[in-house]
Residue frames as a rotation matrix with the C-alpha (Angstrom) as fourth column:
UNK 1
0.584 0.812 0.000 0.00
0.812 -0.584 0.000 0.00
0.000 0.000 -1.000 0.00
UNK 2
-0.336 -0.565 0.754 1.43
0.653 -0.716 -0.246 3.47
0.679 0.409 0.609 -1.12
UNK 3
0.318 0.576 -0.753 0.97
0.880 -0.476 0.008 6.18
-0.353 -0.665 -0.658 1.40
UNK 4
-0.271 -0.323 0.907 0.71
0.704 -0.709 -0.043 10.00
0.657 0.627 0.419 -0.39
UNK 5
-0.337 0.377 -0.863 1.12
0.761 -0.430 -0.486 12.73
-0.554 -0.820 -0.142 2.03
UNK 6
0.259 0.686 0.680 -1.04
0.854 -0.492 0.171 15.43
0.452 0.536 -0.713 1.14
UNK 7
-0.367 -0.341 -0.865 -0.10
0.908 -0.331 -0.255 19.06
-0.199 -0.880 0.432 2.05
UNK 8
0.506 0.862 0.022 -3.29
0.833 -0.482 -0.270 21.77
-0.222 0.155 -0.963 1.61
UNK 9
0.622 -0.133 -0.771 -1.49
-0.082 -0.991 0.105 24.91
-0.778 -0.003 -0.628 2.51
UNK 10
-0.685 -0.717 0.131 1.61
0.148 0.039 0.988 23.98
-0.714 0.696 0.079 -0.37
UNK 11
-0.283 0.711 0.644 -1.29
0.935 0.355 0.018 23.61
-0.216 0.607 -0.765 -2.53
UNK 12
0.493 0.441 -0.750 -2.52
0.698 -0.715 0.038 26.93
-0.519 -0.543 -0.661 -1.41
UNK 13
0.225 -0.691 -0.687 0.43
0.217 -0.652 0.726 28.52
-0.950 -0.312 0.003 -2.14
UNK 14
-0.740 -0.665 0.100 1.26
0.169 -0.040 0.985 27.57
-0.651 0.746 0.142 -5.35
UNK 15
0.269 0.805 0.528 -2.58
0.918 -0.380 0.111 28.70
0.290 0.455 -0.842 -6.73
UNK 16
0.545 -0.064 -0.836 -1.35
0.289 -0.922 0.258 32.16
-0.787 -0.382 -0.484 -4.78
UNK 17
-0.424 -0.905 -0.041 1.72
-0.004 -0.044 0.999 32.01
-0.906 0.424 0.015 -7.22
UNK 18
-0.254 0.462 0.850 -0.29
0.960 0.011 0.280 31.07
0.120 0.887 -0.447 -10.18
UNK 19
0.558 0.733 -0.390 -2.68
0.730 -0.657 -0.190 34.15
-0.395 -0.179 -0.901 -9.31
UNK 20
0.274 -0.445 -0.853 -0.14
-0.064 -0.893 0.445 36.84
-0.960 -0.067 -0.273 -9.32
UNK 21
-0.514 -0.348 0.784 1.67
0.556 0.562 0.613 34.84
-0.654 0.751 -0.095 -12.58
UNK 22
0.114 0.932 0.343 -1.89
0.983 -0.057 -0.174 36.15
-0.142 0.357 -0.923 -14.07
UNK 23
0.781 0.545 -0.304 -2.13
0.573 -0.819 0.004 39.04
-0.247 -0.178 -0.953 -12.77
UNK 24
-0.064 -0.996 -0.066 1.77
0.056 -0.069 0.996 40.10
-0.996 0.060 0.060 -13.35
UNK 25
-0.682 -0.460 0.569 1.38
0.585 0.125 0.801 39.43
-0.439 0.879 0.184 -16.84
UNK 26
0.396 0.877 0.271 -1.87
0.918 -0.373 -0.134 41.92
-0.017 0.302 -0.953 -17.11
UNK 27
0.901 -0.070 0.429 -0.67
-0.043 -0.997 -0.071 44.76
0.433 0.046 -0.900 -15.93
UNK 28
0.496 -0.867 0.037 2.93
0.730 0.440 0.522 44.11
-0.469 -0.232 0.852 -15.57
UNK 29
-0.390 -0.577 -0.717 5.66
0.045 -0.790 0.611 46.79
-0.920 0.206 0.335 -17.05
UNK 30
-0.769 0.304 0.562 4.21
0.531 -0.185 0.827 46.41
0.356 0.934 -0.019 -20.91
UNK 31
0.285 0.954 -0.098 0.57
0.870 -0.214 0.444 47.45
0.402 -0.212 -0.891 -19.22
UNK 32
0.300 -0.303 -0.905 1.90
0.840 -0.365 0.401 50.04
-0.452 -0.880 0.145 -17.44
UNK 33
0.927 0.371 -0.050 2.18
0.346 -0.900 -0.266 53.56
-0.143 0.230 -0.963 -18.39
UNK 34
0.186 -0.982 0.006 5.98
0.882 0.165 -0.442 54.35
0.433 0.087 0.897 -19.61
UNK 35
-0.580 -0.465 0.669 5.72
-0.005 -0.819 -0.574 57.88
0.814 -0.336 0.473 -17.46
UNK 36
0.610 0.792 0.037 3.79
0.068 -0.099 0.993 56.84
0.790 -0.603 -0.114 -15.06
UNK 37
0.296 -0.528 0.796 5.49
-0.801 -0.591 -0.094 57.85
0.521 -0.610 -0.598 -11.28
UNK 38
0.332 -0.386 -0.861 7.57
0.397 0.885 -0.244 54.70
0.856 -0.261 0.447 -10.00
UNK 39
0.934 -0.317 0.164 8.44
-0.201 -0.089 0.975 54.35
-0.294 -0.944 -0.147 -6.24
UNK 40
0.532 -0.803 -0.270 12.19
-0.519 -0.056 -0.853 54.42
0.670 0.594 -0.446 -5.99
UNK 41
0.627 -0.357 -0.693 13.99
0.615 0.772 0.158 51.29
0.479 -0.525 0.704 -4.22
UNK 42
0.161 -0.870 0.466 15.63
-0.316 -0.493 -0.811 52.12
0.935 -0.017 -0.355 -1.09
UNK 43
-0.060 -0.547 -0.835 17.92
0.548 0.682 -0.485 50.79
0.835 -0.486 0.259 1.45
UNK 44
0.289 -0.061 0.955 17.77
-0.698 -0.697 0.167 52.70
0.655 -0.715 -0.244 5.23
UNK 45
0.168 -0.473 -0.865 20.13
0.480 0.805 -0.348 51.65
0.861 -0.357 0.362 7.49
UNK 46
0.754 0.114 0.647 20.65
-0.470 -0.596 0.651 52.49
0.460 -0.795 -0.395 11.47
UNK 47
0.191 -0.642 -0.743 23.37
0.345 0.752 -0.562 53.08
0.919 -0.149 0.365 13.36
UNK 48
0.215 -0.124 -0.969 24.27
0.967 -0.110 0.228 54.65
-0.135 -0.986 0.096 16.71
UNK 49
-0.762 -0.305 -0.572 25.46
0.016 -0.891 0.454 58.31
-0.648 0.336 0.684 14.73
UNK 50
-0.580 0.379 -0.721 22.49
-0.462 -0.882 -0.093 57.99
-0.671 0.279 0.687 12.66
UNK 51
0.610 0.655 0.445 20.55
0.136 0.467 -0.874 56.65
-0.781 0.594 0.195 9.34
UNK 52
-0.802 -0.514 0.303 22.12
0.136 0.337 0.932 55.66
-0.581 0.789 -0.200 5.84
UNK 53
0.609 0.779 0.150 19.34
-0.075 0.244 -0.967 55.95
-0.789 0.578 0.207 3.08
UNK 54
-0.746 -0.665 0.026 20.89
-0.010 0.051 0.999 54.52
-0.665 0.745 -0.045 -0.07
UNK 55
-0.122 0.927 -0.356 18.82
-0.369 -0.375 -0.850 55.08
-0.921 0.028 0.388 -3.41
UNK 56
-0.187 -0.122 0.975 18.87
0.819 0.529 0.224 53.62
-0.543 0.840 0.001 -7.29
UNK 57
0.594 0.593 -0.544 18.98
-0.012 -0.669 -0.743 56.50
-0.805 0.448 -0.390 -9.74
UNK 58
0.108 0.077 0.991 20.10
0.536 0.835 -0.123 55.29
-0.837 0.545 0.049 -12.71
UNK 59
-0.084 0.659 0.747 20.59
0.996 0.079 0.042 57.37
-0.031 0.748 -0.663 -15.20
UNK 60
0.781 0.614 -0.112 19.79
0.598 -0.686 0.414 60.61
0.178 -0.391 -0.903 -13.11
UNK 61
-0.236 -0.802 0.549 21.97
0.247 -0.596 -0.764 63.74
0.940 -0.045 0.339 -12.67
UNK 62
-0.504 -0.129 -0.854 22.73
0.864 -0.055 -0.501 64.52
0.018 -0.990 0.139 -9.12
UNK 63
-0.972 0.175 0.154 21.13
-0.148 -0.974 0.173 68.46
0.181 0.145 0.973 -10.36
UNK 64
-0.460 0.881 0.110 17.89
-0.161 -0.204 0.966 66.76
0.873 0.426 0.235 -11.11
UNK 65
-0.277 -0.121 -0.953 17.48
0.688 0.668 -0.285 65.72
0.671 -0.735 -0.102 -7.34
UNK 66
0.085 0.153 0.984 15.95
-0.453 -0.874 0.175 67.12
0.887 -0.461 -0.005 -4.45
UNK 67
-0.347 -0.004 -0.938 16.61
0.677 0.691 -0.253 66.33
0.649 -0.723 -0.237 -0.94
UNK 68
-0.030 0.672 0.740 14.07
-0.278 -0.717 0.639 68.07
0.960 -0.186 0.208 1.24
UNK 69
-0.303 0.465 -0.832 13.25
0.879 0.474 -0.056 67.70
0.368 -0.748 -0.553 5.20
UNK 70
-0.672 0.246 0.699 10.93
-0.265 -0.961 0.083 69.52
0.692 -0.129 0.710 6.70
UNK 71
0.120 0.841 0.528 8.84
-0.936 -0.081 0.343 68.72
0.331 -0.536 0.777 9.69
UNK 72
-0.083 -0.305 0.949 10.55
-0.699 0.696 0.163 65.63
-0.710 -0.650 -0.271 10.65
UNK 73
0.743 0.279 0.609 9.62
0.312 0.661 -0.683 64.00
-0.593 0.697 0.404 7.12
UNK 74
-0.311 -0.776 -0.549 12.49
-0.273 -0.480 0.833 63.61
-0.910 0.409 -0.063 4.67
UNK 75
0.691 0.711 0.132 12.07
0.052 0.132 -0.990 63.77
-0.721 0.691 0.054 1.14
UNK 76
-0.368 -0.838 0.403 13.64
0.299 0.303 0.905 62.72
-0.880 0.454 0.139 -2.43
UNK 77
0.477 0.863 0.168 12.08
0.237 0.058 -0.970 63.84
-0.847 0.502 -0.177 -5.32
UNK 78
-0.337 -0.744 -0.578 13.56
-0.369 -0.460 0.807 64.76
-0.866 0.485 -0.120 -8.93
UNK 79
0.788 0.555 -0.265 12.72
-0.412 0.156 -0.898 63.48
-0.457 0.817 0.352 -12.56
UNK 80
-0.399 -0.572 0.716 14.07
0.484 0.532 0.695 61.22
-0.779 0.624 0.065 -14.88
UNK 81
0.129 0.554 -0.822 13.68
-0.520 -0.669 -0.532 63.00
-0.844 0.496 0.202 -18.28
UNK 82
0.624 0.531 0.573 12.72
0.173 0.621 -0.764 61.26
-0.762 0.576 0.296 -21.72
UNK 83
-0.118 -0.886 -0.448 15.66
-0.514 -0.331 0.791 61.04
-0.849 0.324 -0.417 -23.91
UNK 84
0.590 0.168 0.790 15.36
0.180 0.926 -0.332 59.54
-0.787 0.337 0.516 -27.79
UNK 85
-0.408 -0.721 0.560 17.63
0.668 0.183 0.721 59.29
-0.622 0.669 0.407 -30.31
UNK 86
0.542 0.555 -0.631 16.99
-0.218 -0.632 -0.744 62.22
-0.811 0.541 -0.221 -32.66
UNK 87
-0.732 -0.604 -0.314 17.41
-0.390 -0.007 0.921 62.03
-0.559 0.797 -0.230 -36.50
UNK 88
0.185 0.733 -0.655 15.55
-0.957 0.285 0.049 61.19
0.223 0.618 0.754 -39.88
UNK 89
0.126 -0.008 -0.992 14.39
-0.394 0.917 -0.058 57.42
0.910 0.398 0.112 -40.22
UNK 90
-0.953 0.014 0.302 14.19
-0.267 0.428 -0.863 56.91
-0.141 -0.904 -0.404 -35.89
UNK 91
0.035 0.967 -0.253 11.52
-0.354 0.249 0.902 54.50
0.935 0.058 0.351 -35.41
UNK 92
-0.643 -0.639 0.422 11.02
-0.730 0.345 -0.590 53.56
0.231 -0.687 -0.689 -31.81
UNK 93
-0.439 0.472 -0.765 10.05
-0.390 0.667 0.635 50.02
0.809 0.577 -0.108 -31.35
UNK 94
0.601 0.490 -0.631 9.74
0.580 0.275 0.767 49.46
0.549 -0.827 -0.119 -27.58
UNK 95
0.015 -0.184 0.983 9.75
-0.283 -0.944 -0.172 52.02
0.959 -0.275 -0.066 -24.86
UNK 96
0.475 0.721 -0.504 9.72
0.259 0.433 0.864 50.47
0.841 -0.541 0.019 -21.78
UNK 97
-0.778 -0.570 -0.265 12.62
0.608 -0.576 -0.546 52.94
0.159 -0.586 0.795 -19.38
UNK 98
0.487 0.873 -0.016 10.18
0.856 -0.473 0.209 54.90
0.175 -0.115 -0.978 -17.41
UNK 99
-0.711 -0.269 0.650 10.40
0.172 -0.962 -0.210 58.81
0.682 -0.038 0.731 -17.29
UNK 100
0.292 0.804 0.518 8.62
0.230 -0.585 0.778 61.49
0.928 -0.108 -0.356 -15.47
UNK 101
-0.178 -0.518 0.836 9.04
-0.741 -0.488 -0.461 62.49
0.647 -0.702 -0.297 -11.72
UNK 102
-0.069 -0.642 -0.763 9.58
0.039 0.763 -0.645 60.90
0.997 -0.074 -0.027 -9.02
UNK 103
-0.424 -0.104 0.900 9.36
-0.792 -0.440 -0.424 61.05
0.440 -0.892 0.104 -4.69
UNK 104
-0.063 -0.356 -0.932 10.04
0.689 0.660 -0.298 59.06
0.722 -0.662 0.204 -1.99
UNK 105
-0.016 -0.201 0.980 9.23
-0.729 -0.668 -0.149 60.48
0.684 -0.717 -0.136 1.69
UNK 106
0.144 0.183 -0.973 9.98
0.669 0.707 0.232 58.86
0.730 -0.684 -0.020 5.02
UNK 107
0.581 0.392 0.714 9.00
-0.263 -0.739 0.620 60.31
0.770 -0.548 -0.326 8.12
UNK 108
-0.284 -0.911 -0.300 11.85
0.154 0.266 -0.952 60.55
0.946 -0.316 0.065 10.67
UNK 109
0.536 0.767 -0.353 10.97
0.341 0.185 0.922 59.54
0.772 -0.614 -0.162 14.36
UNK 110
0.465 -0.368 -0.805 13.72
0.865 -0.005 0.502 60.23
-0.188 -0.930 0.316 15.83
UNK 111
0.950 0.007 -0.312 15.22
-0.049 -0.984 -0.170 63.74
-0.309 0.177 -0.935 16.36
UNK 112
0.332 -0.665 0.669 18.11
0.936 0.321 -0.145 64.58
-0.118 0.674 0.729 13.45
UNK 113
0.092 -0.551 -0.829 20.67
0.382 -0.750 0.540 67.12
-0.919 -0.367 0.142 12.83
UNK 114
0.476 0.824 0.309 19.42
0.409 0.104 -0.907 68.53
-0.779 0.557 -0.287 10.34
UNK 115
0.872 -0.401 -0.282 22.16
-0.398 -0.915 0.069 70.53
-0.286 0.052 -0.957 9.63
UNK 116
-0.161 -0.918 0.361 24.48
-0.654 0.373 0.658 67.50
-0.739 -0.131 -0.661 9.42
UNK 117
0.682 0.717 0.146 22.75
-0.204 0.378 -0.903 65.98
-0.702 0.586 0.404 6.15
UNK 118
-0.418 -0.459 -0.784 25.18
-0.589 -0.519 0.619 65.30
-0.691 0.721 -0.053 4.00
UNK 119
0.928 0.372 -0.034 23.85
-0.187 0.383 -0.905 63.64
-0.323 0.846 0.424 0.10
UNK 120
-0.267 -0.909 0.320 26.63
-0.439 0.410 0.799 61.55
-0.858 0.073 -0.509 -1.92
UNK 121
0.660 0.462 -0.592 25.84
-0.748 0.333 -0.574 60.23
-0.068 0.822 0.566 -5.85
UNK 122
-0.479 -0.856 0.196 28.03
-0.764 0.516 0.386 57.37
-0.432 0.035 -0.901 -7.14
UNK 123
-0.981 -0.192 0.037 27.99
-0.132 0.789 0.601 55.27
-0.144 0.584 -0.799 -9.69
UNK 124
-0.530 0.719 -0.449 24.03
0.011 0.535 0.845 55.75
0.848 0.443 -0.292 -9.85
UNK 125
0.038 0.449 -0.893 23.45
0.854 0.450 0.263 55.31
0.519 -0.772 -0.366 -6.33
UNK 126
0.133 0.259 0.957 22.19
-0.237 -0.929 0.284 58.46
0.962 -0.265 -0.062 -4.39
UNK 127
0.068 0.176 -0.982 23.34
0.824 0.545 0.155 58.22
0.563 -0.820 -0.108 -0.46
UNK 128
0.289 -0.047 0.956 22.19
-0.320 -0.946 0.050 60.51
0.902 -0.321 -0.288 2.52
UNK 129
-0.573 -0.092 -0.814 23.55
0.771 0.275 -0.574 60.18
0.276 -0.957 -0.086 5.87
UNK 130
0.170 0.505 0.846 21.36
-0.211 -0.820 0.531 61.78
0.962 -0.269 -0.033 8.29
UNK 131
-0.853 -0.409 -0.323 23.11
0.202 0.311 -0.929 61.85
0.480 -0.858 -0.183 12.15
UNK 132
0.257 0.817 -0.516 21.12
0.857 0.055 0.513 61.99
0.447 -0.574 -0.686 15.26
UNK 133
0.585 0.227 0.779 20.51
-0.163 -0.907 0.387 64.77
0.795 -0.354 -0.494 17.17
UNK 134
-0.461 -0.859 0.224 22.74
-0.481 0.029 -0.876 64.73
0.746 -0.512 -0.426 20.30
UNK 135
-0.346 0.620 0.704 20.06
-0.934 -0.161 -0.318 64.38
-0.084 -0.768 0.635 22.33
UNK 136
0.860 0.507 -0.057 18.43
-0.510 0.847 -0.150 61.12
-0.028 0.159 0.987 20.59
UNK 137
-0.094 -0.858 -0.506 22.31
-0.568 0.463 -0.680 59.48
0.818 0.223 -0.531 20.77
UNK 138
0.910 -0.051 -0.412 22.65
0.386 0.470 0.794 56.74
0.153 -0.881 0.447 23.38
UNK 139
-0.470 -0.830 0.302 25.10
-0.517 -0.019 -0.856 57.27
0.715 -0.558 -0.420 25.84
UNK 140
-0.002 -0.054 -0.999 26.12
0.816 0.577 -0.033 55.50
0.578 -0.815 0.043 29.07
UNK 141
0.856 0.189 0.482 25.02
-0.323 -0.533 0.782 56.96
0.405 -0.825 -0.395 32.77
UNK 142
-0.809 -0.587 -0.025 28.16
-0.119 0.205 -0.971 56.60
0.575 -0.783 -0.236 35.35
UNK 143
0.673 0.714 -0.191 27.36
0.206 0.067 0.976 55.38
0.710 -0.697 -0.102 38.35
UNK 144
-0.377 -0.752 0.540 28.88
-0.519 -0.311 -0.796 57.08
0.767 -0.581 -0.273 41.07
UNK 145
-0.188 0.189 -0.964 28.95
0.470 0.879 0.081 55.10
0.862 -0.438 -0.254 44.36
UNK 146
0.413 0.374 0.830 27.41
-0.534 -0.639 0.554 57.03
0.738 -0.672 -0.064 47.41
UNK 147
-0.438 -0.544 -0.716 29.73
0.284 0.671 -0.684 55.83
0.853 -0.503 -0.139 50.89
């Protein structure tokens, strides 16, 4: 006798996987507007002096960029602009590099020197350091010993 183990939720899953498959191929990048406003991927890292945000801009001139904070919310915002080959006899067959603007805010809980911001570009990759405020730094208490 053959025993088959059966496992529902695997099942489950892989109809979840199909779904998207589906859906992914509806409105996936071809379906998708070629200026429509794309979230930009980004990396935020914490450390004891502060926060790392690292960004993807591709492509992007460090000019077209804003870095904004204001009210405890920082902001990225800037445009990728449409570039095509110019001359007689350009036909373009597929467009599929998005253009248009861009912005990315994250709201900053903890209190930052706002003043100590600095922005870096490289190779593509937009990075801000953003330090803590003195105040929001850990630090160690002495204990003093009472006799």
């Amino acid at each position: 006798m053959t025993i088959l183990r059966s496992r529902p939720s695997r099942n489950l899953i892989d109809v979840h996987d199909e779904v998207n498959r589906l859906f992914d191929g509806l409105i996936g990048p071809a379906a998708r507007p070629v200026d429509a406003v794309q979230p930009m991927a980004a990396d935020v890292h914490e450390t004891a002096a502060g926060f790392t945000l690292q960004f993807d801009l591709p492509g992007i001139k460090p000019e077209d960029v804003t870095v904004r904070i204001h009210d405890g919310v920082l902001t990225v915002s800037g445009e990728r602009s449409f570039s095509a080959p110019a001359g007689d006899g350009v036909r373009t067959h597929r467009r599929e590099r998005v253009h248009g603007s861009f912005t990315r805010s994250f709201t900053l809980r903890t209190p930052v020197d706002t003043a100590g911001i600095k922005a870096t570009s490289q190779d593509g990759v937009l990075t801000l350091f953003v330090p803590r405020a003195e105040e929001a730094k850990p630090r160690e208490i002495r204990i003093d010993v009472v006799k």
